[in-house]
N, C-alpha and C positions, 0 to 999 in steps of 0.2 A: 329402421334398417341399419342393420352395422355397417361403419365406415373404412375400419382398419382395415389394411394393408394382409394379406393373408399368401406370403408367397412358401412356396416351399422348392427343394432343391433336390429330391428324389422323383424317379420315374420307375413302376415295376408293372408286372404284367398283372393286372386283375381283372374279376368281371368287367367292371365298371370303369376301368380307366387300363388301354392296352399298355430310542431312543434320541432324541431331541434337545436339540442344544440350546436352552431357555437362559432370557436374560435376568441379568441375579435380581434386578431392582423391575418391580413392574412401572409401565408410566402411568401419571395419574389420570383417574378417570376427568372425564370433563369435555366438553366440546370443544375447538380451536376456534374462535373468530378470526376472518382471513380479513373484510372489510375494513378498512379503514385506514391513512398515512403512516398510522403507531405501529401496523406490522408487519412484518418480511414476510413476504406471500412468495417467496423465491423456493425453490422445490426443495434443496437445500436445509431450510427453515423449517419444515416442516416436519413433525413427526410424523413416522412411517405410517400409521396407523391413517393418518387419513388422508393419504395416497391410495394404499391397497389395502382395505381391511379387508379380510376374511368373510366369505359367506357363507355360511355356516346352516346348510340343506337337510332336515332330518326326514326319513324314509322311515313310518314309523310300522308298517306293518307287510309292504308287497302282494305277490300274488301269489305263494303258494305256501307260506305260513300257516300253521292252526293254533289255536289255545293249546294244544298237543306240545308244541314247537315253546310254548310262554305261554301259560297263564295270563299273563298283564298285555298280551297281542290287542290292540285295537283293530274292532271290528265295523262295526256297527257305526251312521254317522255320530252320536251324542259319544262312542269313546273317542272315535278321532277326532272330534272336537275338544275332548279333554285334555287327550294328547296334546294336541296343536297347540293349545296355550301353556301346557306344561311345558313343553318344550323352547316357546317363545321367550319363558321369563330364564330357561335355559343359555338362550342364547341364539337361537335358532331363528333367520329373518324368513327361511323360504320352507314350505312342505313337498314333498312330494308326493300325490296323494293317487292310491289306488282303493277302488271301492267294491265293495262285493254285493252279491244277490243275496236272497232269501236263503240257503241254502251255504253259504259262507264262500262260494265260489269269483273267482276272478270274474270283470263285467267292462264293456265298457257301455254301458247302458246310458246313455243320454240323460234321462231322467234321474236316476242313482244318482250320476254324477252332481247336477243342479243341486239335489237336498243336500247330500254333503259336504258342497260349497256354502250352501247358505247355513250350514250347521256351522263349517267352520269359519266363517267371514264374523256369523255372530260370535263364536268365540276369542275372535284374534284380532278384529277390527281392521286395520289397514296396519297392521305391524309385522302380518306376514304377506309372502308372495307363495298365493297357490299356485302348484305346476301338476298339471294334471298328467299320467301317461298315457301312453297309447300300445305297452306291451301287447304283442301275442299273446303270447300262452299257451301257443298250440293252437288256439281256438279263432283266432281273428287272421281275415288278408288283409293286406296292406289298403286296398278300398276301402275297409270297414275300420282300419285304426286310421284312417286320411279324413272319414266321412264323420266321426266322432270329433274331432278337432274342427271342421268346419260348421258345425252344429251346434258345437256347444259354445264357439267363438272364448276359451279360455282365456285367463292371463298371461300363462304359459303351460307350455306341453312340451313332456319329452317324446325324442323320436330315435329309435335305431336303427342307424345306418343298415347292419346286413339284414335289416328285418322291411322297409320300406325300399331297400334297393338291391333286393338280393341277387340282382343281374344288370344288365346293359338295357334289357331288354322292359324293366320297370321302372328305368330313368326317366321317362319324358314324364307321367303321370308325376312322379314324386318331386322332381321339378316344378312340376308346375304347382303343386300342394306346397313346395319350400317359398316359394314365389307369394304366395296365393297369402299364407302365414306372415310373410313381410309387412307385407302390403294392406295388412288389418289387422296390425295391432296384436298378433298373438308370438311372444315370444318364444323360439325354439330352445332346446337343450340338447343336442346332438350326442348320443352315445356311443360309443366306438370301444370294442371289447378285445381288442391288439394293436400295437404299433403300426400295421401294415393298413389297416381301418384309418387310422389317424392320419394317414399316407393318402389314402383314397379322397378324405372329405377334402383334404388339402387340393387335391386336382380337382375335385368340382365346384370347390370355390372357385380356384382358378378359372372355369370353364362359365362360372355363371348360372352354376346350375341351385345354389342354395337361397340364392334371394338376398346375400349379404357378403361381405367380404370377406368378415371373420367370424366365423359359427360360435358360438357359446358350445361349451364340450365338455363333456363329462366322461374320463378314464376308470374305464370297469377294472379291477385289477383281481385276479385268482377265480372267473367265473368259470372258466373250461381249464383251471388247473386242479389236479389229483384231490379229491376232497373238497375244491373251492377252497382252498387256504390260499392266501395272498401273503407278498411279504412286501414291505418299504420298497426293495431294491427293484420290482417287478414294474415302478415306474420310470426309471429311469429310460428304456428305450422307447415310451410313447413321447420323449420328450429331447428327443436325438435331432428332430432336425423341424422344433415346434416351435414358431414364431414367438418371441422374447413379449410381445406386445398382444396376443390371443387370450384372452379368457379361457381358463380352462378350470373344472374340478375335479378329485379324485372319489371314488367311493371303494370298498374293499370288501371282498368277503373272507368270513374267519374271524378270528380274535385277534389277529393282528392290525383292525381295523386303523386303532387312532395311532397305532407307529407308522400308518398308511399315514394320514391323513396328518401327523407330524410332520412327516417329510414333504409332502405338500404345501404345506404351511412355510416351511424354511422355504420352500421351491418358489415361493413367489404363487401359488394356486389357491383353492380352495376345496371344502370339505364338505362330502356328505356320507352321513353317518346315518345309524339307525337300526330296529329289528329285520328290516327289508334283506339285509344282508350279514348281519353278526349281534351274536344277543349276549355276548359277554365285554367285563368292563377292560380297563388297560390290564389289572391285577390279574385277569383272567375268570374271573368269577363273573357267575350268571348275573347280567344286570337286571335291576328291578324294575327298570321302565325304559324308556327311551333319552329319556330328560338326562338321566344319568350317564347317559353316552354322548348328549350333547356337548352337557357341561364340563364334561373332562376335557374336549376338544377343545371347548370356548374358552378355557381355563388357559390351555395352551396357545392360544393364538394371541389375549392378550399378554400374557408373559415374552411371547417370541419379540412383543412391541408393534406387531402390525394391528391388534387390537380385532373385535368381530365387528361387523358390520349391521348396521340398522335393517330394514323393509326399505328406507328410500335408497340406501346404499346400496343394495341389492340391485333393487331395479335400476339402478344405473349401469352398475357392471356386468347387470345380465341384460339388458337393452327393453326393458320391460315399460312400456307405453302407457298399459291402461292402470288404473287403482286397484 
């Protein structure tokens, strides 16, 4: 259960509530030992990297992609198992994973789900963190993406705010699912696709209605703009009046992903990247995999000095309980 502090200083009328500046020298690789009288364990002392690394989330295929969209789209559980470790030695601690049917369609099929964890658990071992979705699609109510997370008891799952609480009036259920998720072990990732969203979750923490203090949260940036194109600057007001101390990550649709996902990085946040949302590299060219969009971020995170982040590093900054 999250502890932090999660206050916020706006009140509005809603449903629910009435280019990167890299440093010139990288630091070396290598672990820090903190144990022991020899070293200064003082915050101070330490390098930035293992304060706040980076977690670095790759989304490698979504729900409404085809081979049409990329040839290299993982489908099927043995690709995204391939993916999944491509991406691992990428840089990448956490998956985000959506799986499809017979027929190449969006699912949240219980049983789907299980083989393609066990697909990719054998591929990645305990060095990634699976996060499973709970997207609609059009196709699911908020029962049936509530009823998939308590069934299949994940490691973690994301959940969207205007999709599980699209009123006042779907509060108490989703509550008690925010609650229910706490309380066994399954870590959420909260998405919120405007500043005014990021405004809401804030007042139902306040209210006690998430199960945790401080939500782990994921900034959709250019989803409901002209084209889906996002730019860097498009986070700046999810981040107006967001607790200095919140876990938060950014994801981007468009080609502007990793200047997204830069500026995040400078911002104290973290990245998630991928084909789920943008299939070309920084240069603007079609990327060849996924892995290749990781590595460019991860390239940047440790140049910025904050360095990327393990699977156990993860699960700590995303409050992640089970293996």
């Amino acid at each position: 259960m999250c502890t932090q502090c999660f206050p916020s200083k706006q009140k509005h009328a809603s449903a629910i509530d009435a280019p990167e500046a890299l440093a010139p020298n990288p630091p070396p690789e290598g672990d820090i030992t903190l144990s022991g009288p020899q070293h200064n364990t003082s915050e101070t002392a330490l390098h930035p990297s293992t304060r706040n690394p980076v977690v670095l989330c790759v989304a490698p295929n979504g729900a409404r992609r085809t081979p049409t969209d990329h040839p290299a789209l993982p489908l099927t559980g043995p690709e995204i198992a391939r993916e999944a470790s491509r991406c691992m030695e990428a840089g990448a601690s956490v998956i985000h994973l959506h799986v499809r049917d017979r027929s190449g369609a969006h699912t949240l099929d219980v049983d789907q789900y299980k083989d393609v964890i066990t697909q990719v658990k054998s591929a990645v071992r305990d060095h990634m963190v699976i996060q499973v979705t709970t997207e609609a699609v059009g196709r699911y109510q908020p029962q049936e993406q509530m009823a998939v997370v308590r069934t299949l008891r994940p490691t973690a799952a994301s959940v969207a705010l205007r999709e599980l609480v699209p009123d006042e009036t779907h509060l108490s259920q989703a509550s008690a699912f925010f609650v229910w998720a706490a309380t066994h072990g399954v870590a959420l990732q909260f998405i919120v696709y405007s500043p005014d969203e990021a405004v809401e979750l804030q007042a139902l923490a306040r209210r006690g209605a998430l199960g945790c203090d401080s939500p782990n949260t994921l900034f959709v940036l250019g989803r409901y703009t002209a084209g889906q194109r996002s730019q860097a600057t498009d986070l700046l007001p999810f981040l107006a009046d967001w607790p200095s101390t919140a876990s938060w990550s950014v994801c981007a649709f468009g080609p502007t992903e990793a200047q997204c996902a830069t500026a995040a990085i400078g911002l104290g946040g973290h990245a998630r990247v991928g084909f789920e949302n943008n299939l070309f590299d920084a240069s603007g060219s079609l990327a060849d995999h996924n892995a290749q969009l990781v590595s460019n971020v991860a390239d940047v995170s440790r140049r910025s000095g904050r360095g990327v982040a393990t699977a156990d590093q993860a699960r700590s900054i995303f409050g992640v309980t089970q293996a």
